[in-house]
SEBAMAR-318337 format. One record per residue (C-alpha): x, y, z; residue in one letter. Coordinates in Angstrom, 3 decimals. Example, Ala and Ser with C-alpha at 12.3 -4.5 7.8 and 13.67 -1.06 7.14 Angstrom:
((12.300, -4.500, 7.800), A)
((13.670, -1.060, 7.140), S)
REM end
This chain:
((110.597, 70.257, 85.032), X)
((114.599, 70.132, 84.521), X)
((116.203, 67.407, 84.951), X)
((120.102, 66.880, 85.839), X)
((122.647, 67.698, 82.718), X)
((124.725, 65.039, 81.801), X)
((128.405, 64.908, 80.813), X)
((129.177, 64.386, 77.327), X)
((131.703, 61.486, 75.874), X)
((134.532, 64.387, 74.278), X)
((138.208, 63.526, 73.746), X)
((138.606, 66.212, 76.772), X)
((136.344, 65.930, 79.566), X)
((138.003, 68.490, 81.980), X)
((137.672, 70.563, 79.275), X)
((133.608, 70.180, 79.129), X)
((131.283, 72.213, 81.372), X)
((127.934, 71.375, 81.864), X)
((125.619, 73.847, 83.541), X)
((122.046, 73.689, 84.681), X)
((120.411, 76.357, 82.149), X)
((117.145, 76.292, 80.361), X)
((117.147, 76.994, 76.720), X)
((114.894, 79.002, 75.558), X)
((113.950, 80.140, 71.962), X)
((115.819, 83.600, 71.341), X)
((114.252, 85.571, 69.096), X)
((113.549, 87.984, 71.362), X)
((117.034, 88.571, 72.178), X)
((119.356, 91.291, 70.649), X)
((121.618, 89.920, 67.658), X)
((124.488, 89.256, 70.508), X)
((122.518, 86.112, 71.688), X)
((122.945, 84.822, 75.501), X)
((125.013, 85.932, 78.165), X)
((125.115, 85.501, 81.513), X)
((123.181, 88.082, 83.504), X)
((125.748, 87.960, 86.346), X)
((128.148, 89.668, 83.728), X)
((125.699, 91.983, 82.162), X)
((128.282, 94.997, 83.073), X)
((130.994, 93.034, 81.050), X)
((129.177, 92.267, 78.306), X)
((127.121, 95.448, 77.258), X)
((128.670, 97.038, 73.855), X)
((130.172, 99.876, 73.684), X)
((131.236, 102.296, 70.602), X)
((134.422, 103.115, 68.609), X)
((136.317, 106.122, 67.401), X)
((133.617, 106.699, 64.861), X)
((130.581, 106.323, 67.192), X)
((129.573, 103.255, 66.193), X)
((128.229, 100.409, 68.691), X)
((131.038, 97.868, 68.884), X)
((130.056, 94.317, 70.647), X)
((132.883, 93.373, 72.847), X)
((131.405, 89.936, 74.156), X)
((133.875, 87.791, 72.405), X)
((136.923, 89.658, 74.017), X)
((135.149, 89.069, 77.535), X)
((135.141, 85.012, 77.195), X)
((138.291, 83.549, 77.547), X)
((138.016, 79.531, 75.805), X)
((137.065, 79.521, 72.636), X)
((133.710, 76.926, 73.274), X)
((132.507, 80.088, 75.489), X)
((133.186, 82.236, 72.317), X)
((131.517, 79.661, 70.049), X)
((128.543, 79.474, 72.670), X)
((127.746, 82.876, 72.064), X)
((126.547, 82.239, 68.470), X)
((124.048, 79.775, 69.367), X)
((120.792, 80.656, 68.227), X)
((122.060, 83.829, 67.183), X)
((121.621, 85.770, 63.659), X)
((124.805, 87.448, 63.591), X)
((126.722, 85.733, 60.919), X)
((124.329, 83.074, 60.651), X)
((124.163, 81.490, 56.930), X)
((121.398, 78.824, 57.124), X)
((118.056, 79.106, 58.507), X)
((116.001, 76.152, 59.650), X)
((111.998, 75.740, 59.467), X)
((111.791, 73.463, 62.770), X)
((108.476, 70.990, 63.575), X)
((105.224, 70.600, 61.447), X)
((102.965, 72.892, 59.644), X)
((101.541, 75.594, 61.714), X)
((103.563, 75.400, 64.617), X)
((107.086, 76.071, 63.110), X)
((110.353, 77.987, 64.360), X)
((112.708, 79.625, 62.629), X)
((116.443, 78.775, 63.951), X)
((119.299, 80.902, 62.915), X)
((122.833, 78.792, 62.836), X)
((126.141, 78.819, 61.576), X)
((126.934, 75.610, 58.921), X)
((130.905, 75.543, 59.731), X)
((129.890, 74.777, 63.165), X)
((127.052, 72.766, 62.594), X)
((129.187, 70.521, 59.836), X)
((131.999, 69.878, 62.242), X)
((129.618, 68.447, 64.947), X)
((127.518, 66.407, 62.781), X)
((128.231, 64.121, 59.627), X)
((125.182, 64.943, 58.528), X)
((125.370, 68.398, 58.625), X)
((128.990, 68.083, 56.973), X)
((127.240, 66.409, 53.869), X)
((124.370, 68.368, 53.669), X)
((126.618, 71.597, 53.729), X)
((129.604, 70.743, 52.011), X)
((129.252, 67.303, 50.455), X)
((129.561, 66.155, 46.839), X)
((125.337, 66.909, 47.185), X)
((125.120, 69.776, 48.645), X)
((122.803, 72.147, 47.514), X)
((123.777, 75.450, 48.732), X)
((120.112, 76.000, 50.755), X)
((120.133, 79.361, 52.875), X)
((116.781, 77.891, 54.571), X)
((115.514, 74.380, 55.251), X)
((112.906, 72.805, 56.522), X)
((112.650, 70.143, 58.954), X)
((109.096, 68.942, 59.798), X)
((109.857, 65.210, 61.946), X)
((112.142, 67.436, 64.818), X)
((110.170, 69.002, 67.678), X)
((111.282, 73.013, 67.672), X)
((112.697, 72.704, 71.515), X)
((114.464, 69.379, 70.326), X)
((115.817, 71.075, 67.573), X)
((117.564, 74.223, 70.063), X)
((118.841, 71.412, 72.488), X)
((120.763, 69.646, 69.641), X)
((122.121, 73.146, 68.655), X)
((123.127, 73.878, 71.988), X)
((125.474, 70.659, 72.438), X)
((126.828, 71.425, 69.139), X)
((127.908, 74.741, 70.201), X)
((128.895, 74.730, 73.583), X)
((129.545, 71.414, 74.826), X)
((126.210, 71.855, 76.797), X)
((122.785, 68.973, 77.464), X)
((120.025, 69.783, 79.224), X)
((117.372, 67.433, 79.050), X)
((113.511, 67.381, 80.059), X)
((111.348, 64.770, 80.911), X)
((108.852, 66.629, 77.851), X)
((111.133, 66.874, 75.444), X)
((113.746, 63.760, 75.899), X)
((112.465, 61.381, 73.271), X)
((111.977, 64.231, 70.461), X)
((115.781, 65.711, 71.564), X)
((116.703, 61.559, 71.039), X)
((114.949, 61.113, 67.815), X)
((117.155, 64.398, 66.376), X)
((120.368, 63.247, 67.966), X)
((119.565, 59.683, 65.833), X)
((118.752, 61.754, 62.793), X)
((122.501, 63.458, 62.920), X)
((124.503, 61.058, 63.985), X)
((125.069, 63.132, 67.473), X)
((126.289, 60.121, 69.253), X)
((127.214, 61.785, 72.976), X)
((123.825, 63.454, 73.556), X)
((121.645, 60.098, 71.767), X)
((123.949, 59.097, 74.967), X)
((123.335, 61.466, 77.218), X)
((119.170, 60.707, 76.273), X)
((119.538, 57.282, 77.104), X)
((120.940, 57.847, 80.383), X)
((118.207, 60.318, 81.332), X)
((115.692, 58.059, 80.220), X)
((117.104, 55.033, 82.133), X)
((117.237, 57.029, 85.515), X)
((113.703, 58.382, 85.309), X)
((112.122, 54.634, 83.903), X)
((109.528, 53.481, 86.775), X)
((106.488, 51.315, 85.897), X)
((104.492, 53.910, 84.748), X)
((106.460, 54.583, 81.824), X)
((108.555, 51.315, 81.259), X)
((105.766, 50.517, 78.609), X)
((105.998, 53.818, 76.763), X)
((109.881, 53.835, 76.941), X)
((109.889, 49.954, 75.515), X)
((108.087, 50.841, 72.116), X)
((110.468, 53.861, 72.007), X)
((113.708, 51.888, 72.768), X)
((113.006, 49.235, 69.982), X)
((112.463, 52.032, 67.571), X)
((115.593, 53.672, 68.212), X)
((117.933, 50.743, 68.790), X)
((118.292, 51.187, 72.088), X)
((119.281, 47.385, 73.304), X)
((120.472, 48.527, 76.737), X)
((117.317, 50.540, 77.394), X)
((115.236, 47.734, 76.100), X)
((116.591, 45.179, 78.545), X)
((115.893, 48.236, 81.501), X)
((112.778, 48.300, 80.556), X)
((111.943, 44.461, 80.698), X)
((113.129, 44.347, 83.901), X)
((111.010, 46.749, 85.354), X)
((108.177, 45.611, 83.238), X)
((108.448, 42.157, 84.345), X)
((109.329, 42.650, 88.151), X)
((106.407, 45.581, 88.076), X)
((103.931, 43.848, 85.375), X)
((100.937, 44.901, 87.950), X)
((102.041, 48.292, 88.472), X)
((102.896, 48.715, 84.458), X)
((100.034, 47.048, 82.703), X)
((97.493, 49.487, 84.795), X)
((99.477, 52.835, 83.938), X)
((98.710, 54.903, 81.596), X)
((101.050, 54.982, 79.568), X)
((99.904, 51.355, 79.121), X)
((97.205, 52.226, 76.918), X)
((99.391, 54.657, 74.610), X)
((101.168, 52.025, 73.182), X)
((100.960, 50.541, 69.139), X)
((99.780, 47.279, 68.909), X)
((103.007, 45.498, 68.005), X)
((104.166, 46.893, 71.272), X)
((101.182, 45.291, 72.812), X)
((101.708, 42.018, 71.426), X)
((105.434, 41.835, 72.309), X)
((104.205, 42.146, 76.203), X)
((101.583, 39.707, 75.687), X)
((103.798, 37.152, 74.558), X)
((106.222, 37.678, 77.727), X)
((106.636, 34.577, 79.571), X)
((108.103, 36.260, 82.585), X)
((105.363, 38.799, 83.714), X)
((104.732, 38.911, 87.112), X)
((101.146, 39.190, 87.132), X)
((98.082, 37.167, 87.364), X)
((96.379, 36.527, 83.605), X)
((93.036, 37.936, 84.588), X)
((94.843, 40.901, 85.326), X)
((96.433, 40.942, 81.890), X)
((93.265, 40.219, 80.210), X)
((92.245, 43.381, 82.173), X)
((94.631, 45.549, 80.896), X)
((94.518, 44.099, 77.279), X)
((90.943, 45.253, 77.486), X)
((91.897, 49.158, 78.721), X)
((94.368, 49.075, 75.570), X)
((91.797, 48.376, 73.565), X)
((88.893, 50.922, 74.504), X)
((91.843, 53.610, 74.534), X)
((92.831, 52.435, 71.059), X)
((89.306, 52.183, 69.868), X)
((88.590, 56.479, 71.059), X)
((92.027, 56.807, 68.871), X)
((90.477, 55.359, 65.644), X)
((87.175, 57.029, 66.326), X)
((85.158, 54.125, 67.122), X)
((82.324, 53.387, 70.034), X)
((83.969, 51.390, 72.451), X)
((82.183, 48.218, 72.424), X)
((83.036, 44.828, 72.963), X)
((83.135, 43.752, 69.146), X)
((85.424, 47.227, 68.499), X)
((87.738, 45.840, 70.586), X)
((87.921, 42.457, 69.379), X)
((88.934, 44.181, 66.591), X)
((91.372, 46.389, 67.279), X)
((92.734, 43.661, 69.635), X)
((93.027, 41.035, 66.080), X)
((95.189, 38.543, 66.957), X)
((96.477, 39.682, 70.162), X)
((93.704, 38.587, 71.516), X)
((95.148, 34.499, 71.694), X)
((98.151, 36.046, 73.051), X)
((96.127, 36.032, 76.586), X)
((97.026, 32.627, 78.447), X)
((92.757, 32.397, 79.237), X)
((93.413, 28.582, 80.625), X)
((96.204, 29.368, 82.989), X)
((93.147, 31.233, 84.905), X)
((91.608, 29.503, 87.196), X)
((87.766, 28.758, 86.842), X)
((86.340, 31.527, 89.379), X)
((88.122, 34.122, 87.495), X)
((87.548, 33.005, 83.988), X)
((83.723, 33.109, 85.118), X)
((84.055, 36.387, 86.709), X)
((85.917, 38.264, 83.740), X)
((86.842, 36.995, 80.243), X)
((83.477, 35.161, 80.155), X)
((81.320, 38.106, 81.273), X)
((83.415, 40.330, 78.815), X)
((81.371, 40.126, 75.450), X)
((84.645, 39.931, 73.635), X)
((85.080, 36.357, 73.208), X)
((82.499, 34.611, 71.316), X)
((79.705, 32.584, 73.073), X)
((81.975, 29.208, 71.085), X)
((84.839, 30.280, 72.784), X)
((83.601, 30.898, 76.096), X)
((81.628, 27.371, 75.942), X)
((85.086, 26.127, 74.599), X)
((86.954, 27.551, 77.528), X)
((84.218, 26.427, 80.236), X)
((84.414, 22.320, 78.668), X)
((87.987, 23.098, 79.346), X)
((87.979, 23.965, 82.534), X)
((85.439, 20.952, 83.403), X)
((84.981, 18.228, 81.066), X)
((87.020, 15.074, 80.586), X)
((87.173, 15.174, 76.588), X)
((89.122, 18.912, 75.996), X)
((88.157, 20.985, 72.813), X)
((91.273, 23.004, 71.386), X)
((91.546, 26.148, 72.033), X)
((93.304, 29.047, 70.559), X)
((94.616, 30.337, 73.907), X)
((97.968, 29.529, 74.985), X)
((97.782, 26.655, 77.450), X)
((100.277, 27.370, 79.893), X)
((101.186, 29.403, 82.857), X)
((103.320, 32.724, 82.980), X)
((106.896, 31.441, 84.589), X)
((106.810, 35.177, 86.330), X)
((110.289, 35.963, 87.897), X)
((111.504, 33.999, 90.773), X)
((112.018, 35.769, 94.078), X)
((115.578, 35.734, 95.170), X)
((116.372, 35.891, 99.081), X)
((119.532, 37.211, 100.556), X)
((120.141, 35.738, 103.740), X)
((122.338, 37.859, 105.994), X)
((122.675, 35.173, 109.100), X)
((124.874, 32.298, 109.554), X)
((123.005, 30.633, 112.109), X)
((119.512, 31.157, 114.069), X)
((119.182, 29.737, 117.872), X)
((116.644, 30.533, 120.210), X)
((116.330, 30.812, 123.702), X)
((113.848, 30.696, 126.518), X)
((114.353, 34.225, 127.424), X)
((114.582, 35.694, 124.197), X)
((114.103, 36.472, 121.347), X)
((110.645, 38.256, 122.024), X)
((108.522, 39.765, 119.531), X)
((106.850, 43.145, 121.955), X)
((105.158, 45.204, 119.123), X)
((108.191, 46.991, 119.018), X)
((109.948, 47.951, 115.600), X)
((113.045, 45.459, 114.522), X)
((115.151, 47.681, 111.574), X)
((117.957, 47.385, 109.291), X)
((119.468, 49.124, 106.690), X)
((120.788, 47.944, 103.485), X)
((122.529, 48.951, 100.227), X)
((123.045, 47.316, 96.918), X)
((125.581, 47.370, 94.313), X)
((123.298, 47.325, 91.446), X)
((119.674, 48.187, 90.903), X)
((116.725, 45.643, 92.048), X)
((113.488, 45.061, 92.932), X)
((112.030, 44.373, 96.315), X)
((109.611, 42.190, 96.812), X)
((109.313, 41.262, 100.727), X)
((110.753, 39.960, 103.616), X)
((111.705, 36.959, 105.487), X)
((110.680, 36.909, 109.149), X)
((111.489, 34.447, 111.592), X)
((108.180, 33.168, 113.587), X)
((107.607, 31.221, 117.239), X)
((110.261, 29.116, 118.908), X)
((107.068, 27.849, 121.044), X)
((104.875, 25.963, 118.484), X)
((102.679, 27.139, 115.533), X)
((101.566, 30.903, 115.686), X)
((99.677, 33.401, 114.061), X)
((101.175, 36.808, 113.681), X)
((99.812, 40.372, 112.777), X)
((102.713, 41.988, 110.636), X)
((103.317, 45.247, 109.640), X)
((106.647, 45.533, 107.431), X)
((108.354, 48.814, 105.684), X)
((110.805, 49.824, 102.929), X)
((111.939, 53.869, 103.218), X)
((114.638, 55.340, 102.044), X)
((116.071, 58.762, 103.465), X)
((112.979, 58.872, 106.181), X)
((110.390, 58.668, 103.154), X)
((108.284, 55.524, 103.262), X)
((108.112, 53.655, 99.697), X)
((105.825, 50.745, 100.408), X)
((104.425, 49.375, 103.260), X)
((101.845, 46.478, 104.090), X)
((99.712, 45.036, 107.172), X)
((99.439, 41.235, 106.935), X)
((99.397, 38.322, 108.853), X)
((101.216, 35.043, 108.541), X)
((101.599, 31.856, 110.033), X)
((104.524, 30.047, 111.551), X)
((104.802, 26.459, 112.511), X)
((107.540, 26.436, 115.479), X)
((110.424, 25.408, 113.354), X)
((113.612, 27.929, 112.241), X)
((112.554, 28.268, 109.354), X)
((111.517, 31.544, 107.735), X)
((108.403, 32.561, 107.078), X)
((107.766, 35.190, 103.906), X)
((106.045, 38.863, 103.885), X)
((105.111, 40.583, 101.167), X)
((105.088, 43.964, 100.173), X)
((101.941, 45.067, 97.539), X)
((103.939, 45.568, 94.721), X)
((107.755, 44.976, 94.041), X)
((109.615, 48.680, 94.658), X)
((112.177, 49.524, 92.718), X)
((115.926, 49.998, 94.709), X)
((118.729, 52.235, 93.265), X)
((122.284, 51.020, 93.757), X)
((124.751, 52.627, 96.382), X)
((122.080, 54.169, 98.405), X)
((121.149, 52.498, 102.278), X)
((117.129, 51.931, 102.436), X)
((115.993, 51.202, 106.297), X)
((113.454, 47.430, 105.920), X)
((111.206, 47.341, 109.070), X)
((109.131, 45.238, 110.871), X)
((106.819, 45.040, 113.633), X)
((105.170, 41.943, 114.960), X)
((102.252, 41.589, 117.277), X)
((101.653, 37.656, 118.594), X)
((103.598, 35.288, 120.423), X)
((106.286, 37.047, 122.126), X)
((109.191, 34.178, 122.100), X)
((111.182, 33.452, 118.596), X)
((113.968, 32.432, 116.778), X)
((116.954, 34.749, 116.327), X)
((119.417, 35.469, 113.839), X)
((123.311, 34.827, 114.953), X)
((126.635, 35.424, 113.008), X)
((125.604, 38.570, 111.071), X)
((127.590, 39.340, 108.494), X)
((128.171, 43.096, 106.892), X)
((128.443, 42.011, 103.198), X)
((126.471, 39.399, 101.674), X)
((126.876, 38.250, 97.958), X)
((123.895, 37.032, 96.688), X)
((123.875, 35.845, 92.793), X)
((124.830, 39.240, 90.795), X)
((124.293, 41.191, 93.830), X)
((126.454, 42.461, 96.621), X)
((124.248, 43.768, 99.920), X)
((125.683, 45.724, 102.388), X)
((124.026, 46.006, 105.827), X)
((124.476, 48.345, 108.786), X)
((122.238, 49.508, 112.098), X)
((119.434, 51.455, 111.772), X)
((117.860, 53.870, 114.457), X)
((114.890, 53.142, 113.805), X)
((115.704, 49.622, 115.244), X)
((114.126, 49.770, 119.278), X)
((114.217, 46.318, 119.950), X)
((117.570, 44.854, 119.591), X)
((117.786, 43.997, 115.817), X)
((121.224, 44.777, 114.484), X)
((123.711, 43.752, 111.663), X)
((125.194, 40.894, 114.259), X)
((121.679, 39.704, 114.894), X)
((118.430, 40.011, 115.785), X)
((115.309, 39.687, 113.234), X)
((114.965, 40.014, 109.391), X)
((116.755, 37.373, 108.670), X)
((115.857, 37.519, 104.636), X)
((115.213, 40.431, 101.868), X)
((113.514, 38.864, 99.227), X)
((113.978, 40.913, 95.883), X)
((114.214, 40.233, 92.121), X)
((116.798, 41.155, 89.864), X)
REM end
């Protein structure tokens, strides 16, 4: 699917158009290349005093980059050849080396450096063909258009010759589209390339998400360094059987890569030392019992081992790591000054209390904070909401109890959900128990909360009473 074209870094901006068109291989096309099919009337040749067919194009496009756009891809005048992607599924690129030398160092040596060997066709195996054209284009005309398919291989060429705006332009792409079920994928990826920026996007999605990416796919795709970088990860929010779980998918996906029956001892050993990068104590007894010691993969020594240290006074050492996961700790924005209640109100009715919200920079939410009885301890059925232009993006049914005081009284949503900067998402909640409880007073419109500025305004969906001056939903609680 297309994605959105990005703007490239040049010294003149204004002077840079971008435009949402697919490139496609053009060998098919006539030796005038691409032109718009809007202006097919403009562009058709026609023929000279002698008879001959004369191709007018260049006279009909009036900046030189649409000039030097029409020789992309394009044999007329072209003086190198490339042999683009591996054996037996190649493509043979036409291009022009002036061009090509003055938007890549690399180019500029390989045509006209002190080395340069004069080639009139040259192969490059490591570049994916469409990679290849998408690097061409930018070179030519100023244009990116990126695809979720082809990002990384159009990233790995823009590395390879030094094409600094669209490596750029990649990164950006890839940033927007990273979600759990890719962080893991996009992590190996970002190391490999250098990518510091991406690397620290993808942490924090790994780490506020760890649930959501250690069971995705694209889990189970990654090397075994990779693997043992996110073992090691102190901040994972995510219980360790859960981890254990995952490690285990890895390894039966990385066992069907080397060819091998997936079977407890095949994983062991594909899993080598990663294996003591699970935190096995840190589990509690029940769920040691229920998983890692029904497994197979640890020895029967090392699941007595881990039972005597669960249970017996005199510990044997063990080659798990001892201690807990810190995780990430919830942050909570508070957007009252003051909470009161009253014996006429506030009443909880089963009907829906709303707000919207917006945030300067990206987080992740994780719940909310919900006032409970002004009339001594109470149970309460809860059903709470995150959506975002109408479209619901998590939602759970829970109950939680309150013990009369002010304070406030957490809800959590199933997994953390991502939240994009500058757009308002609508939080709900609808309560169903005792009707009279505390209130929020004093709203305030902007909150600044650590790195993070919220903004808050009424939502429709609100029917009973909740507003930015008060009401309920006194807390988001995100990470960040």
């Amino acid at each position: 699917m297309a994605a959105e074209l990005f703007p490239t870094s040049l010294p003149h901006e204004d002077q840079v158009e971008v435009k949402k068109t697919l490139i496609q291989p053009s060998q098919s096309k006539p030796p005038g290349g691409y032109h718009d099919e809007g202006n097919r009337d403009e562009a058709q040749p026609n023929f000279n005093a002698d008879g001959e067919e004369r191709d007018n194009r260049q006279e009909t496009q009036p900046t030189l980059r649409e000039r030097n756009a029409l020789m992309f891809n394009n044999e007329h005048m072209a003086d190198v050849h490339f042999i683009v992607g591996p054996p037996g599924d190649t493509q043979r690129v036409p291009a022009h080396k002036y061009v090509l030398a003055v938007g890549s160092s690399v180019f500029g040596a390989m045509f006209y450096g002190d080395l340069a060997e004069g080639q009139s066709e040259i192969q490059i195996p490591d570049v994916e063909p469409a990679a290849f054209l998408i690097l061409l284009k930018y070179m030519y005309s100023d244009e990116i258009q990126l695809e979720a398919d082809t990002v990384l291989a159009t990233l790995y060429a823009a590395k390879k010759y030094i094409v600094p705006a669209l490596a750029k332009a990649c990164v950006s792409f890839l940033e927007t589209s990273l979600e759990a079920r890719n962080a893991c994928v996009l992590l190996s990826q970002s190391c490999l390339f250098e990518e510091p920026e991406l690397t620290q996007r993808c942490w924090e999605v790994i780490d506020a998400q760890a649930n959501l990416a250690l069971r995705s796919e694209g889990f189970c795709e990654i090397d075994l360094p990779t693997l043992e970088i996110i073992l090691q990860r102190d901040s994972l929010n995510i219980r360790e059987v859960s981890v254990f779980q995952a490690m285990l998918c890895w390894a039966a996906a990385e066992c069907r890569r080397q060819g091998l029956a997936v079977t407890p001892r095949n994983q062991r050993l594909v899993l080598g030392k990663a294996l003591y990068l699970v935190r096995i104590p840190s589990m509690t007894l029940q769920e040691f019992a229920d998983g890692p010691a029904q497994s197979d993969v640890l020895t029967l020594k090392e699941t007595r081992d881990v039972f005597l240290w669960f249970t017996a006074s005199n510990k044997p050492r063990l080659e798990f790591p001892l201690g807990k996961r810190t995780g990430l700790v919830p942050q909570r924005c508070h957007r009252f000054q003051s909470s009161a209640y009253r014996s006429n109100q506030w009443r909880y009715r089963g009907r829906c209390d709303s707000i919207q919200f917006a945030v300067d920079r990206r987080i992740f939410m994780a719940g909310l904070g919900l006032y409970g009885s002004s009339g001594g301890k109470a149970e309460y059925s809860v059903k709470i909401e995150l959506k975002r232009q109408g479209s619901v993006l998590a939602q759970n049914l829970t109950k939680f109890l309150s013990d009369g005081s002010s304070s406030t009284f957490p809800v959590w949503f199933e997994h953390p959900v991502q939240v994009e900067q500058d757009t308002f998402y609508t939080v709900s909640a609808v309560l169903d128990g005792n009707e009279l409880s505390y209130f929020g007073q004093e709203g305030m419109t902007e909150v600044q909360c650590g790195k993070v500025t919220f903004q808050f305004q009424c939502s429709s969906d609100s029917t009973n009473g909740t507003g930015v001056q008060g009401g309920q939903i006194p807390e988001l609680i995100f990470y960040c």
